[in-house]
C-alpha positions as CSV (number, residue, x, y, z in Angstrom):
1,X,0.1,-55.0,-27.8
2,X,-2.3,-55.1,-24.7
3,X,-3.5,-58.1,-23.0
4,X,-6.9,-58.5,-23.6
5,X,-9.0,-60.2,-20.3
6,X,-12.8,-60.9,-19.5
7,X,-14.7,-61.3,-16.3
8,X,-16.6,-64.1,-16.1
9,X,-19.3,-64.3,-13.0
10,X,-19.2,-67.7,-11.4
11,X,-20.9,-69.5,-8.4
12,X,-18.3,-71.2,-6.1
13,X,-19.2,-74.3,-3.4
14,X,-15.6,-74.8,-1.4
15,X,-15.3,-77.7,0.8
16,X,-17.0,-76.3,4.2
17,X,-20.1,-75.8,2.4
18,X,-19.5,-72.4,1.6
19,X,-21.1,-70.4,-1.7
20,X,-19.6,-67.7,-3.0
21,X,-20.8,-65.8,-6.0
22,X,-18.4,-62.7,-7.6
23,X,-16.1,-62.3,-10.5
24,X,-13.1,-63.7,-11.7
25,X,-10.7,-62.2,-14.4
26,X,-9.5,-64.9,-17.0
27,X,-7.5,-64.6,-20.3
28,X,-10.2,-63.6,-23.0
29,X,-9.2,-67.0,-25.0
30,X,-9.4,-69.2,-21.8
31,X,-12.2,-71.4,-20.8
32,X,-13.4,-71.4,-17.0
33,X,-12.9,-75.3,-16.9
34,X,-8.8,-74.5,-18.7
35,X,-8.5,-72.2,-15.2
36,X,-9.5,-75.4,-13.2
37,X,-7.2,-78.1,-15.0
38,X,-4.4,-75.6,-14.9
39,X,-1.7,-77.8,-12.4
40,X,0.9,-74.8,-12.5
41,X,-1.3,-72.3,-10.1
42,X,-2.8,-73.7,-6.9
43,X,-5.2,-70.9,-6.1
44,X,-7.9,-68.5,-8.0
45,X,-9.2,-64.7,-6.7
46,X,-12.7,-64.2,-6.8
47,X,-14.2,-61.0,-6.2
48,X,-17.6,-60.9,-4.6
49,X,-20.6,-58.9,-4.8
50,X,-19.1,-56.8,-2.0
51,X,-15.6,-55.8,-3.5
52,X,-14.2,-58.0,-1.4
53,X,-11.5,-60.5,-2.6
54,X,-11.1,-64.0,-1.7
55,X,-7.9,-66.3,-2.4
56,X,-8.9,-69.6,-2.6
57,X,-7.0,-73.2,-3.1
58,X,-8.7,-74.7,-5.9
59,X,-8.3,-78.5,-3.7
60,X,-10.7,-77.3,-1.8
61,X,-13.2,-76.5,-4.1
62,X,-16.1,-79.0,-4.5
63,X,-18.4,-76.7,-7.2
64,X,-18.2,-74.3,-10.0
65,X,-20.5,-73.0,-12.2
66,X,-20.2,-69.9,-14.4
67,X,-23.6,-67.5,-14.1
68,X,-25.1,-65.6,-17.5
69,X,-24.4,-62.2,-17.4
70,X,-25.9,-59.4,-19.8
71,X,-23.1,-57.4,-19.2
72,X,-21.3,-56.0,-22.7
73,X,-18.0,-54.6,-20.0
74,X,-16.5,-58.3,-19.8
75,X,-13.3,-57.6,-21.6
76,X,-10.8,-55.3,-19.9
77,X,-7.9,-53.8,-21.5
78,X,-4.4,-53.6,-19.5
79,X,-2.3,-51.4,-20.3
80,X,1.1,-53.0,-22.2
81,X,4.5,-53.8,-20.6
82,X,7.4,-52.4,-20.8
């Protein structure tokens, strides 16, 4: 059975006043808020509008807000373990 993701295209304000807008990959059943109030992992990866990846420590994030998207590629298939 495959795991079945989405992307979900947020706006991010961290703590130095920063904005960053990209894409994050979440588990299709998962709310971005369940992401957030998740205590087991510290940090998220967003992907901007450049490619570019950014690790960041959700304690120093101050804003989040998911953006609409019209896109109907959301939901990405990953191949299955062995």
């Amino acid at each position: 059975m495959a795991l079945t993701r989405k992307k979900i295209h947020v706006s991010i304000q961290i703590s130095n006043g920063e904005h960053l807008n990209g894409t994050m990959i979440i588990e299709r059943d998962t709310r971005l808020s369940d992401v957030f109030n998740n205590l087991k992992k510290d940090f998220v990866v967003l992907t901007d509008l450049e490619g570019q990846a950014h690790i960041i420590n959700k304690r120093h994030i101050v804003q989040i807000s998911e953006a609409p998207d019209d896109d109907e590629d959301d939901y990405l298939e990953l191949p299955e373990e062995d």
